[in-house]
C-alpha positions as CSV (number, residue, x, y, z in Angstrom):
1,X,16.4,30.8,29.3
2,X,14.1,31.8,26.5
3,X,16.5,30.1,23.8
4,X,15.8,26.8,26.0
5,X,12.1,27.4,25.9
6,X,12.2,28.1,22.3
7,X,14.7,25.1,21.4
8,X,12.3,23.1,23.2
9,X,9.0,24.2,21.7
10,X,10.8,23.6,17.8
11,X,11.8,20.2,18.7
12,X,8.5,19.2,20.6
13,X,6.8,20.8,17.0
14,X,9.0,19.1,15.1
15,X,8.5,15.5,16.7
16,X,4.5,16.3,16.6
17,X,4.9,16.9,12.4
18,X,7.3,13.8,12.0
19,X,4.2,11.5,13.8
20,X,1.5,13.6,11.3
21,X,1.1,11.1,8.7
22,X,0.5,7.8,10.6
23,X,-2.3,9.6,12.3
24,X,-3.5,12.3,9.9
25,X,-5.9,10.5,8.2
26,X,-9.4,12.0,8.0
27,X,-12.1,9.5,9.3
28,X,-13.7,9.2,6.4
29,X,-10.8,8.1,4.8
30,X,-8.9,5.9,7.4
31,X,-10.0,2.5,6.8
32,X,-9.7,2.5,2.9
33,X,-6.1,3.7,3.7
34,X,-5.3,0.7,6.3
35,X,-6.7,-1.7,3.6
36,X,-4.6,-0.1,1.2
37,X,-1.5,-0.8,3.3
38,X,-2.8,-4.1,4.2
39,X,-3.0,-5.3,0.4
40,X,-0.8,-3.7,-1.2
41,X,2.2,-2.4,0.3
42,X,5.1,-5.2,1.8
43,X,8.7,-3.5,0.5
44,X,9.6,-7.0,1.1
45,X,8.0,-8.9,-0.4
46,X,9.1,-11.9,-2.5
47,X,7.6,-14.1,-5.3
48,X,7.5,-16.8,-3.1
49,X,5.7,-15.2,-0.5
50,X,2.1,-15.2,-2.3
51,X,0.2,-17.6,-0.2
52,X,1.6,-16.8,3.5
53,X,1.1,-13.3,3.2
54,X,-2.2,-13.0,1.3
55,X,-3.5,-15.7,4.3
56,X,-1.2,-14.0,7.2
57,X,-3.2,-10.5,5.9
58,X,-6.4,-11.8,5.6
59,X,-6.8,-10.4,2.3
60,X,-10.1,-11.6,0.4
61,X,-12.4,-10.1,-2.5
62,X,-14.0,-7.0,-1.0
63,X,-16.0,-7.6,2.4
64,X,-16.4,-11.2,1.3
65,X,-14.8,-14.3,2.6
66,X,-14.0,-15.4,-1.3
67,X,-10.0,-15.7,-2.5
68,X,-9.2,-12.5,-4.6
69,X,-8.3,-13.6,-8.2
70,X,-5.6,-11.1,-8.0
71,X,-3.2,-9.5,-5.5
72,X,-0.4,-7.1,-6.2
73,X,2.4,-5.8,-4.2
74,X,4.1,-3.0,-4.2
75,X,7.4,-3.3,-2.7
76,X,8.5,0.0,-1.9
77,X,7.2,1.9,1.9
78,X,4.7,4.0,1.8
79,X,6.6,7.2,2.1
80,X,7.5,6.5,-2.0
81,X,4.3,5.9,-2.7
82,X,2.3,8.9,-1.1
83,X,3.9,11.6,-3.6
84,X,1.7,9.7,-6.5
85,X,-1.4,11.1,-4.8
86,X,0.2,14.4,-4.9
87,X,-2.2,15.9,-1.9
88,X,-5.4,15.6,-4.1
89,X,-8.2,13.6,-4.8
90,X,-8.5,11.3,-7.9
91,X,-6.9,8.3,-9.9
92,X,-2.9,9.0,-10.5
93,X,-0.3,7.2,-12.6
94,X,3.3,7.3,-10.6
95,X,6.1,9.0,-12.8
96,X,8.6,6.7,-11.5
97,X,8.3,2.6,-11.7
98,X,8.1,0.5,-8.6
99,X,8.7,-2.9,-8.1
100,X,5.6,-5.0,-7.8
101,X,5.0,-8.9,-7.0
102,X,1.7,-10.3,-8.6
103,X,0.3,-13.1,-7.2
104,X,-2.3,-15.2,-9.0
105,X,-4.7,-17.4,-7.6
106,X,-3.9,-21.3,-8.1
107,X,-6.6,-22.8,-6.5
108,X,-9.5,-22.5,-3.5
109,X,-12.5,-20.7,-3.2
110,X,-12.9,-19.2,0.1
111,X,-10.5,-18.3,3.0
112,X,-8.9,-19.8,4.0
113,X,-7.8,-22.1,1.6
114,X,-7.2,-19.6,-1.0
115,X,-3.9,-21.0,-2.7
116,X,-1.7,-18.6,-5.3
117,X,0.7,-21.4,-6.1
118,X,4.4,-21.2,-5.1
119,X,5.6,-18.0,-6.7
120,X,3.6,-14.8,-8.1
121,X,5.5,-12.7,-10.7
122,X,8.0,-10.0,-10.0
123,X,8.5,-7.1,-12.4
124,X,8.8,-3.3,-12.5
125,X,5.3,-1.1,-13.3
126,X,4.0,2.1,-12.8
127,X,1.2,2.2,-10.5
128,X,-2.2,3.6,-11.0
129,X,-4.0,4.6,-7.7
130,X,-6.8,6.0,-6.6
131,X,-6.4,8.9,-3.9
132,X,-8.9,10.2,-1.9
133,X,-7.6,13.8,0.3
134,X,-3.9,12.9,-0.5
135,X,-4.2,9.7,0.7
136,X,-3.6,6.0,-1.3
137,X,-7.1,3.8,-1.1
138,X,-6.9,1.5,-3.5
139,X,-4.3,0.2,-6.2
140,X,-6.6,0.4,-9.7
141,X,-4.0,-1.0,-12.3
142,X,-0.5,-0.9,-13.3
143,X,1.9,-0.5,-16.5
144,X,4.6,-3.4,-17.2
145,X,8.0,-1.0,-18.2
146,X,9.6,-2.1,-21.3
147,X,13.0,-1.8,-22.5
């Protein structure tokens, strides 16, 4: 009877640290992270896709209504992207390249008429990101791999 308890507390354990990440957030660090998702990470995502997605995610220049010049995707999940933080705090290069799709605005001011033509640019980079506790805010630049 006590290896059934004790089966049942591991497994019970181990589905509460598979759920940890979706909800382990701190709160000062939450919403950066969900916009970081929300602009930046689509595994598949396609040159094509630019304009549907960038509308479909409401994705503007900061809190503004006004089209972002410039939106890249990463598309890999976010389970190959959280190692680049490493846990800590700060601005990190990943040592491995991921594919990204960059889409470039075409034409349109304001959401939501913000157009990025009909295909962005697919290549493979290594991300720069910035990290707050661990956790992926906000996608600062990128390095085109050559050769």
């Amino acid at each position: 009877m006590a290896t059934i308890k004790l089966t049942f507390v591991l497994v019970l354990l181990l589905v509460s640290c598979a759920a940890l990440p979706a909800e382990a957030q701190p709160p000062d660090v939450k919403h950066r992270y969900q916009n970081f998702l929300t602009q930046h990470v689509y595994p598949t995502m396609t040159e094509a896709k630019c304009t549907s997605e960038i509308r479909q995610r409401k994705i503007t220049d900061g809190n503004t209504n006004n089209c972002k010049e410039v939106n890249t995707f990463i598309k890999t999940n976010i389970k190959d992207i959280m190692p680049v933080c490493g846990g800590a705090t700060g601005r990190f290069t990943s040592g491995q390249p991921f594919p990204v799709v960059t889409c470039k605005l075409h034409s349109g001011e304001r959401r939501p008429n913000c157009d990025y033509g009909k295909k962005g640019h697919m290549d493979t980079r290594y991300i720069t990101i910035e990290c707050d506790q661990g956790w992926p805010v906000h996608y600062q630049e990128d390095t085109v791999v050559v050769g």
